[in-house]
C-alpha positions as CSV (number, residue, x, y, z in Angstrom):
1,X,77.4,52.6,10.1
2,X,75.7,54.0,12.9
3,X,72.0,54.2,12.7
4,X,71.4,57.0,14.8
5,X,73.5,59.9,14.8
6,X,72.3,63.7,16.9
7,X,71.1,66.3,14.4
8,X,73.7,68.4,12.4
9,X,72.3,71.3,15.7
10,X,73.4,69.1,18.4
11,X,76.5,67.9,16.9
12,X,79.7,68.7,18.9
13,X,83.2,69.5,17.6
14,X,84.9,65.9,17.0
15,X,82.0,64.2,15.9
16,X,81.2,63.2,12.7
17,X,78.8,65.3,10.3
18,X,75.9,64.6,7.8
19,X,78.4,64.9,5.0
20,X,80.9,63.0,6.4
21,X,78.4,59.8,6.5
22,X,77.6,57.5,3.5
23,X,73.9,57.7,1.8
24,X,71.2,56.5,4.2
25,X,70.5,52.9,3.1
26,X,67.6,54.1,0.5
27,X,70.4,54.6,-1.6
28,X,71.9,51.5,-1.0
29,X,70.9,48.2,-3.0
30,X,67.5,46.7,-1.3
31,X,69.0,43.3,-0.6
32,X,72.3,44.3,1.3
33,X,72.2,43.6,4.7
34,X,72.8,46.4,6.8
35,X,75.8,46.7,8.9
36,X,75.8,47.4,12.5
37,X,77.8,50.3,14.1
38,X,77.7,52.0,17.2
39,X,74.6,54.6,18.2
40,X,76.1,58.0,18.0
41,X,75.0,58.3,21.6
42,X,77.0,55.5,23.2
43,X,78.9,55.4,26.1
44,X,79.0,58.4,28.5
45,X,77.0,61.7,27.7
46,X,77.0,65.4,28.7
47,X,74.0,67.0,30.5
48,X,72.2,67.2,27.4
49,X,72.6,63.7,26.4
50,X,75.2,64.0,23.5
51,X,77.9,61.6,23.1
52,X,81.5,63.1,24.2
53,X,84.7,61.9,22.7
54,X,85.4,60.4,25.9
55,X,82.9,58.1,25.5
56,X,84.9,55.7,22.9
57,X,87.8,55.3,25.4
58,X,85.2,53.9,28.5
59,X,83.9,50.7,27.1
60,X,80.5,49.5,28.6
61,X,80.1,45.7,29.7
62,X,78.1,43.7,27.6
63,X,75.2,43.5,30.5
64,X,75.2,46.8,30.8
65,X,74.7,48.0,27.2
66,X,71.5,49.3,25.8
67,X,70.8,48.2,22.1
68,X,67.6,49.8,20.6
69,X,65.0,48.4,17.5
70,X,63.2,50.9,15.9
71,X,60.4,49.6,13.4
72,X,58.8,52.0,11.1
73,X,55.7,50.5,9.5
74,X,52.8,51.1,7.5
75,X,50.3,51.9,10.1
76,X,52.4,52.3,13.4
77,X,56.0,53.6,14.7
78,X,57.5,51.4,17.7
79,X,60.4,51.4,19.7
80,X,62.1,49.2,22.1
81,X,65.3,49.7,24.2
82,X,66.6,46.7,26.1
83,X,69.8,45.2,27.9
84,X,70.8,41.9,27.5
85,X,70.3,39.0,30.3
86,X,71.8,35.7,29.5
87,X,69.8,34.3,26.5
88,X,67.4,37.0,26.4
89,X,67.0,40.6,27.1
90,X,64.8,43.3,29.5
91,X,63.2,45.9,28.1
92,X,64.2,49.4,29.7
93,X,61.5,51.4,27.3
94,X,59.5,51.1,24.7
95,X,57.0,53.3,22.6
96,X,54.3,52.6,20.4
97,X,52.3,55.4,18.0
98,X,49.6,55.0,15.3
99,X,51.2,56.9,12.8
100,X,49.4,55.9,9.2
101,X,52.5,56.8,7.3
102,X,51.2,54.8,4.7
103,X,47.5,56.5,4.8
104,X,46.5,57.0,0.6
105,X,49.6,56.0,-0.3
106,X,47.5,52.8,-2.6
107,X,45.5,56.5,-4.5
108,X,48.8,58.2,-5.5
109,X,51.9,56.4,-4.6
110,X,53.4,58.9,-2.1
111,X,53.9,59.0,1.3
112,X,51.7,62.3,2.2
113,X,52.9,65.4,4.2
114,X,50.8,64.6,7.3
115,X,51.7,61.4,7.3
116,X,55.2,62.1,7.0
117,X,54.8,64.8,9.8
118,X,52.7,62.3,12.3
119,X,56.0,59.7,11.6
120,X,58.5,62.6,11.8
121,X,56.7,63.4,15.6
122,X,56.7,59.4,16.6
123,X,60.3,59.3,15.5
124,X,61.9,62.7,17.5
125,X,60.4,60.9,20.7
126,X,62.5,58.0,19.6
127,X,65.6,59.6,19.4
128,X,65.1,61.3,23.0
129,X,64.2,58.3,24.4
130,X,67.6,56.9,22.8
131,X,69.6,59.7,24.0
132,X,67.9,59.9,27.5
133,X,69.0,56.1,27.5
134,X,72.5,56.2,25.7
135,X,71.6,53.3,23.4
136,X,75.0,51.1,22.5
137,X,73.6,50.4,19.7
138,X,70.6,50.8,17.2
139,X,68.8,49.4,14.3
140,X,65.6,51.4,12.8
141,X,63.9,50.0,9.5
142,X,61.2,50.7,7.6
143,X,59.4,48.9,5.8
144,X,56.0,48.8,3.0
145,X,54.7,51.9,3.2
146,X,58.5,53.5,2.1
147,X,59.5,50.2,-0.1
148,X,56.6,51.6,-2.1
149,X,56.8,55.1,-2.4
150,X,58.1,57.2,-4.6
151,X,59.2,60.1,-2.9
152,X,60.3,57.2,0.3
153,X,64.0,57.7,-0.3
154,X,63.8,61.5,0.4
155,X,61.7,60.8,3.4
156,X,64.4,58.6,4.8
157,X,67.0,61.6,4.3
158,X,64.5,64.1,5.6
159,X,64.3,61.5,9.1
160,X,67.8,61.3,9.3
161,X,68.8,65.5,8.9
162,X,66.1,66.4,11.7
163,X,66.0,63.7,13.9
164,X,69.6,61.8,13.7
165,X,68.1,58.5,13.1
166,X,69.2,56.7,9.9
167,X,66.4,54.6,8.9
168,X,67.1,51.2,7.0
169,X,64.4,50.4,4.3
170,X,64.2,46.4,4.6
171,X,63.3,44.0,2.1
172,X,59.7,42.3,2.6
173,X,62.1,39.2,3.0
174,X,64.3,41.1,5.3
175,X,61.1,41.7,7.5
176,X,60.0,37.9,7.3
177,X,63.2,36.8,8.3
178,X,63.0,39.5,11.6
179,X,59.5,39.0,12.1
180,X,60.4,35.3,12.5
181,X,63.4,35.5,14.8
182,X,61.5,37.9,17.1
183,X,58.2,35.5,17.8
184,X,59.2,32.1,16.9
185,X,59.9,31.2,20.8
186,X,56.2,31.4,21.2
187,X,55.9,28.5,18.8
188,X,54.0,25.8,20.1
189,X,56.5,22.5,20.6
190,X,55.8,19.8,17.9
191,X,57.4,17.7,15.1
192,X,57.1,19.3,11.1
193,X,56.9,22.8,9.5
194,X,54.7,25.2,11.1
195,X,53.6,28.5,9.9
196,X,54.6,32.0,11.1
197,X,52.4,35.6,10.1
198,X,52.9,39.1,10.1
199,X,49.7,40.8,9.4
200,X,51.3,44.6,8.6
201,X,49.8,47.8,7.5
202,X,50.5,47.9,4.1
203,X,51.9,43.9,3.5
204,X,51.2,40.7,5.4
205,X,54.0,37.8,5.0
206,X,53.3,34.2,5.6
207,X,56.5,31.9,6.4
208,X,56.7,28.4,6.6
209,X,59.8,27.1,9.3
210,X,61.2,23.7,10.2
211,X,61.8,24.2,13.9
212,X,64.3,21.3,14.1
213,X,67.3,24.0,15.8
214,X,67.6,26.4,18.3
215,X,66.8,29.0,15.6
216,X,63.7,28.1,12.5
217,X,64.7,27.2,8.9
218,X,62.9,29.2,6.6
219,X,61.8,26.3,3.9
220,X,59.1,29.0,2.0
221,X,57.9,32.2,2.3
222,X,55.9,35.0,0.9
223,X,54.9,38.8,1.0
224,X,51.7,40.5,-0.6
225,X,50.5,43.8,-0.7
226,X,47.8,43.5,1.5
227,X,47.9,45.0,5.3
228,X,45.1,46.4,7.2
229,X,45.7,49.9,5.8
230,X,46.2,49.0,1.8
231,X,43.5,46.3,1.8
232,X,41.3,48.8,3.5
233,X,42.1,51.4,1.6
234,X,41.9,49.0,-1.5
235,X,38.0,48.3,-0.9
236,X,37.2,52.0,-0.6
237,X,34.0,53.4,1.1
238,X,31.4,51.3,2.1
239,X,27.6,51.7,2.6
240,X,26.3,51.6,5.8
241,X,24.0,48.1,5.4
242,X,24.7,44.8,6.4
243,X,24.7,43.2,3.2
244,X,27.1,45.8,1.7
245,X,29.8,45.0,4.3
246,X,29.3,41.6,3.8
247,X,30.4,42.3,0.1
248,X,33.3,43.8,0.7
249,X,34.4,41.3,3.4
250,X,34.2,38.6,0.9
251,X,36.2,40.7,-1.6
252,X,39.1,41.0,1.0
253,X,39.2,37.0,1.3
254,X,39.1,37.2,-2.6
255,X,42.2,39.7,-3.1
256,X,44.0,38.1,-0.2
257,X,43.6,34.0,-1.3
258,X,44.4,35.2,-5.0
259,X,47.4,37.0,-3.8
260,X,48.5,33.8,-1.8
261,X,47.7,31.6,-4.4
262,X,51.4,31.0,-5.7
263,X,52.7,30.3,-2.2
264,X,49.5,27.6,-1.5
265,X,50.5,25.7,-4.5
266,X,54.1,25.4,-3.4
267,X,53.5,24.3,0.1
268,X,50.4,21.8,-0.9
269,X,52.7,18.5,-0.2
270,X,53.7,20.1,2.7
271,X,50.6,20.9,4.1
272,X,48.5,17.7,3.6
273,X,51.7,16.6,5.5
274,X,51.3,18.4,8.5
275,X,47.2,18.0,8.4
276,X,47.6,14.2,7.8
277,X,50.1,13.9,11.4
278,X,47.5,16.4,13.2
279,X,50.3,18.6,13.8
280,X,49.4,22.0,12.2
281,X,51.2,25.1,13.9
282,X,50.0,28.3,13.1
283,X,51.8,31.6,15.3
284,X,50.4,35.2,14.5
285,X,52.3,38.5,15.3
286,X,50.3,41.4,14.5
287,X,47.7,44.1,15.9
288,X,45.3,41.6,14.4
289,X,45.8,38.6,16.4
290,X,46.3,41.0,19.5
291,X,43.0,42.3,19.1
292,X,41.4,39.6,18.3
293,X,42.5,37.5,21.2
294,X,41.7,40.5,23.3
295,X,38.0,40.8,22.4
296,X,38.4,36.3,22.9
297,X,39.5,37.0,26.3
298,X,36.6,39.6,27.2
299,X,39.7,42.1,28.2
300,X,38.0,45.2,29.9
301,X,41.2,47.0,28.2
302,X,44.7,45.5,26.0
303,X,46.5,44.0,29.0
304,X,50.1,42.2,27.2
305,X,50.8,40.2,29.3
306,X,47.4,38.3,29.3
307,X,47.7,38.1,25.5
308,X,51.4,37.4,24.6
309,X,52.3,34.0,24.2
310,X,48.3,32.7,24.5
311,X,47.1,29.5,22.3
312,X,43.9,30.3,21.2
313,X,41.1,27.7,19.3
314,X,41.0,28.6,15.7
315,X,37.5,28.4,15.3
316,X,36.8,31.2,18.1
317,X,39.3,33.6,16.1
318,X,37.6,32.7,12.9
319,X,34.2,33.6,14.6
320,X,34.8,36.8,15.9
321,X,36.6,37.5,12.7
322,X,33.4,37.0,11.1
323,X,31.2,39.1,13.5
324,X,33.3,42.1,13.3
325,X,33.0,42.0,9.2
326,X,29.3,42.5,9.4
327,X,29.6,45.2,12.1
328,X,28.8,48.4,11.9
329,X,31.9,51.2,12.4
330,X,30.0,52.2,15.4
331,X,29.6,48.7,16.6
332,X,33.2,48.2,16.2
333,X,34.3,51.5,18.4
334,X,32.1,50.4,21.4
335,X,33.9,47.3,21.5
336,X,36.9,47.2,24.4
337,X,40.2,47.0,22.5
338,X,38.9,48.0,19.4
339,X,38.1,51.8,19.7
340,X,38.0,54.4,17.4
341,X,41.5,53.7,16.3
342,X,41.5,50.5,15.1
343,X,37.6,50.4,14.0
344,X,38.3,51.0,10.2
345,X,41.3,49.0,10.2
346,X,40.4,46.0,11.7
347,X,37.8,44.1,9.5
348,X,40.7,43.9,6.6
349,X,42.6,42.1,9.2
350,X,40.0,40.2,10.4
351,X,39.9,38.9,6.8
352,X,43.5,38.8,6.1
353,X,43.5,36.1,9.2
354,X,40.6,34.1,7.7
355,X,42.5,33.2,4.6
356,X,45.3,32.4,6.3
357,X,43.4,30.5,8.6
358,X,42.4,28.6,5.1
359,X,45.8,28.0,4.0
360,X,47.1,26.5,7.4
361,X,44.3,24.5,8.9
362,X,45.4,24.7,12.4
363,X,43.5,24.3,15.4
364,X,44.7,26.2,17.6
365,X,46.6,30.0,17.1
366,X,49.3,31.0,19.0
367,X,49.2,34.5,19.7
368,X,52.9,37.3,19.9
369,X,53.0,40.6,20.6
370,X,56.7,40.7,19.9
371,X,58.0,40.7,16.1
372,X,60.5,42.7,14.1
373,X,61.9,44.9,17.2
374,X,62.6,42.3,19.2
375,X,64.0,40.1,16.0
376,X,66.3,42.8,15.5
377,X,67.7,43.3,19.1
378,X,68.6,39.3,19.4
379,X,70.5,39.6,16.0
380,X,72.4,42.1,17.5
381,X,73.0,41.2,21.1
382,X,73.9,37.7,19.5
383,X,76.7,39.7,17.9
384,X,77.5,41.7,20.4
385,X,78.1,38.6,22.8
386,X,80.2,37.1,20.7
387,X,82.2,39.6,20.3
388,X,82.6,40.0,23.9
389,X,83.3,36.6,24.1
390,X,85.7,36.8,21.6
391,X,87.3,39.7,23.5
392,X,87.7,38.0,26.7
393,X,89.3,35.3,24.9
394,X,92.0,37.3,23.6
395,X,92.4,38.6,27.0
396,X,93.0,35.5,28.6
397,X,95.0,34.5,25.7
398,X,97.7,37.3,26.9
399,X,97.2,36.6,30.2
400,X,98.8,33.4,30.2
401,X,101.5,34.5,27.5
C-alpha cells in the first residue's frame, strides 16, 4: 500500500484513485504492522512532478532511490528524505514544524480545527518536498495526539484526500520499537541493559534493551500519557510566583513517577543489576534532551551537529532541569535555544527527564536528535536491500543457467 499517493486533482489517467485504495490504516486494526509499497511518485515524473506510467517499467538502483519518513506527533510535524549509502543513509531533505496538533486535546478529546489546519499546512509541504524529490518510497505515522482522538480517524482521511499522503496511526509500542531502532547507535558501548527515551508531545516511552546484537532486544517497555504538551496542559495555568511554579513542578514529577510506577517495579532486579556493575546507560531522543544539552553547551543558537551523539553528566541535565522549573516564562524566552516556542513547553519536559533520571541512575546522558524518522527509513532500506540482493541473485542465477 502506498503511503503517499497525489491528490484526486493531480491524478492522471492510469493511476489509481481514492476509491480504488483500501481504508487509510485508521481503519485498520492498531497492532497490524503496516505494509510497505511504492510512493505514488516513484520513478520518473512529468514537469509537474506526477508519476507517469512509464515510471514502473525504469527501475531505479537501490543507491539511487529516495525513501522518505514522515512523523506526525503531538507537538511537531517532521520529515526526512534520504538515499541509502552502504550501512546507512544521506539525508537529501528534511523539514521540521511546530505544529501542536495535539494543543487542548487533554480539555475535550479532539483534535481542534486550527490544529488540524497548522498539521494540514506542515504536511502539503511534505508532499512537495516528496514530489520535488520522487521519493521510492514512504512511511508517514502518527502517533498520540491521533491514537487519542476521537474525531483522529477522520483527520487521517481528510490528510490523505487533500494532500495524497496516507498517514499510519502507530501503536505507542510501534513508536518504541522505531524510536529505538532510529537512536540506539548512539548508545554508549558497555555490557547489560541500558535504557532508551522518547520524551513526545503528548506520551513519553521508556525502553529497556540488551545491546548484545547488531540491532537492541527489547527486554521491557512502557508508554504513558505524559509529553510536554499533555503534562503541560495537564497542570493548567500557573501564577506568576516562584513558589507557585515550584508546586506545579513537583506535581509533574508526581504524575510522571506514579505513571511509571508499574514499569519501575518490573525492572527493579534489573536495575540494582546494572547500578551494582557501574554500568548504567541512559540515551535520550527528544526536543527535551536537545534543549537541554543546548543550554549545557552555552550554544549561541541549536547547532545539530554539536548536540547529536553528545554524552552529557547527569547531574548538569538534572540542574538545569531544575533551574528552568522555577523560571519565570519570560526568563525562559530570553534563554538561547529556548525562545518563545518552546518556553511553555519545556518545564514539563524538564520534569519528565528528572523522573526518568530517578528510575535509571545513570551518570552520564547520551544525547540523539534522530528517532522515529530515521528508525523508519532503516527498516525500510533494510528491506529494500535485500531485496535487491535477492534480485541480483536471481540474476546471476540465470546467467550461469
Amino acid at each position: 500500500m502506498a503511503d503517499f499517493e497525489p491528490p484526486d486533482r493531480e491524478r492522471k489517467a492510469g493511476t489509481v484513485g481514492a476509491k480504488d485504495q483500501p481504508r487509510p490504516s485508521s481503519q485498520r486494526s492498531a497492532h497490524a504492522a503496516p505494509p510497505f509499497a511504492r510512493s505514488g511518485h516513484a520513478g520518473t515524473t512529468d514537469g509537474a512532478g506526477q508519476a507517469t506510467s512509464a515510471a514502473w517499467q525504469k527501475p531505479v538502483p537501490f543507491h539511487r532511490q529516495a525513501y522518505a519518513a514522515i512523523d506526525l506527533g503531538t507537538n511537531n510535524c517532521r520529515l526526512l528524505i534520504a538515499r541509502p549509502s552502504g550501512e546507512n543513509f544521506v539525508v537529501i531533505d528534511a523539514f521540521s514544524r511546530v505544529v501542536r496538533l495535539g494543543e487542548g486535546l487533554s480539555q475535550t478529546g479532539l483534535l481542534s480545527e486550527a490544529a488540524m489546519d497548522r498539521a494540514l499546512g506542515a504536511l502539503q509541504i511534505c508532499a512537495d518536498k516528496l514530489r520535488k524529490r520522487q521519493v521510492h518510497l514512504a512511511r508517514s505515522v502518527a502517533t498520540e495526539a491521533c491514537r487519542r482522538a476521537h474525531n483522529g480517524a477522520a483527520f487521517i482521511d481528510r490528510v490523505y484526500a487533500e494532500t495524497g499522503i496516507r498517514l499510519d496511526i502507530i501503536t505507542a509500542q510501534e513508536e518504541a520499537r522505531l524510536a529505538v531502532l532510529g537512536c540506539h547507535i548512539l548508545l554508549e558501548h558497555g555490557e547489560g541493559p541500558a535504557m532508551i527515551f522518547d520524551i513526545g508531545g503528548g506520551s513519553t516511552e521508556l525502553v529497556l534493551i540488551e545491546s548484545d546484537g547488531p540491532v537492541p532486544r527489547i527486554v521491557d517497555w512502557q508508554s504513558v500519557p505524559w509529553g510536554v504538551v499533555s503534562l503541560t496542559e495537564s497542570i493548567g495555568d500557573i501564577a506568576d510566583t516562584p513558589d507557585a511554579r515550584a508546586a506545579a513542578y513537583a506535581e509533574m514529577r508526581r504524575r510522571v513517577d506514579e505513571s511509571f510506577a508499574p514499569l519501575i517495579e518490573r525492572i527493579a532486579p534489573r536495575r540494582a543489576m546494572a547500578v551494582e556493575d557501574g554500568d548504567v546507560r541512559l540515551l535520550g531522543t527528544s526536543g527535551t534532551v536537545t534543549t537541554l544539552a543546548s543550554l549545557h553547551l552555552e550554544l549561541p543558537h541549536y547547532d545539530r551537529s554539536a548536540v547529536d551523539g553528545l554524552i552529557v553528566p547527569a547531574d548538569a541535565m538534572r540542574a538545569i532541569s531544575r533551574s528552568l522549573g522555577v523560571m519565570s516564562t519570560a526568563e525562559r524566552i530570553a534563554l538561547p535555544c529556548i525562545g518563545r516556542e518552546r518556553a511553555d513547553l519545556v518545564v514539563a519536559g524538564c520534569a519528565i527527564l528528572e523522573s526518568i533520571l530517578d528510575i535509571w541512575p545513570a551518570h552520564r546522558l547520551g544525547i540523539a536528535d534522530r528517532g522515529i524518522r530515521e528508525g523508519i527509513l532503516r527498516s525500510m532500506m533494510a528491506a529494500g536491500g535485500e531485496a535487491e540482493r535477492s534480485r541480483a541473485a536471481l540474476r546471476n542465477l540465470r546467467k550461469n543457467l
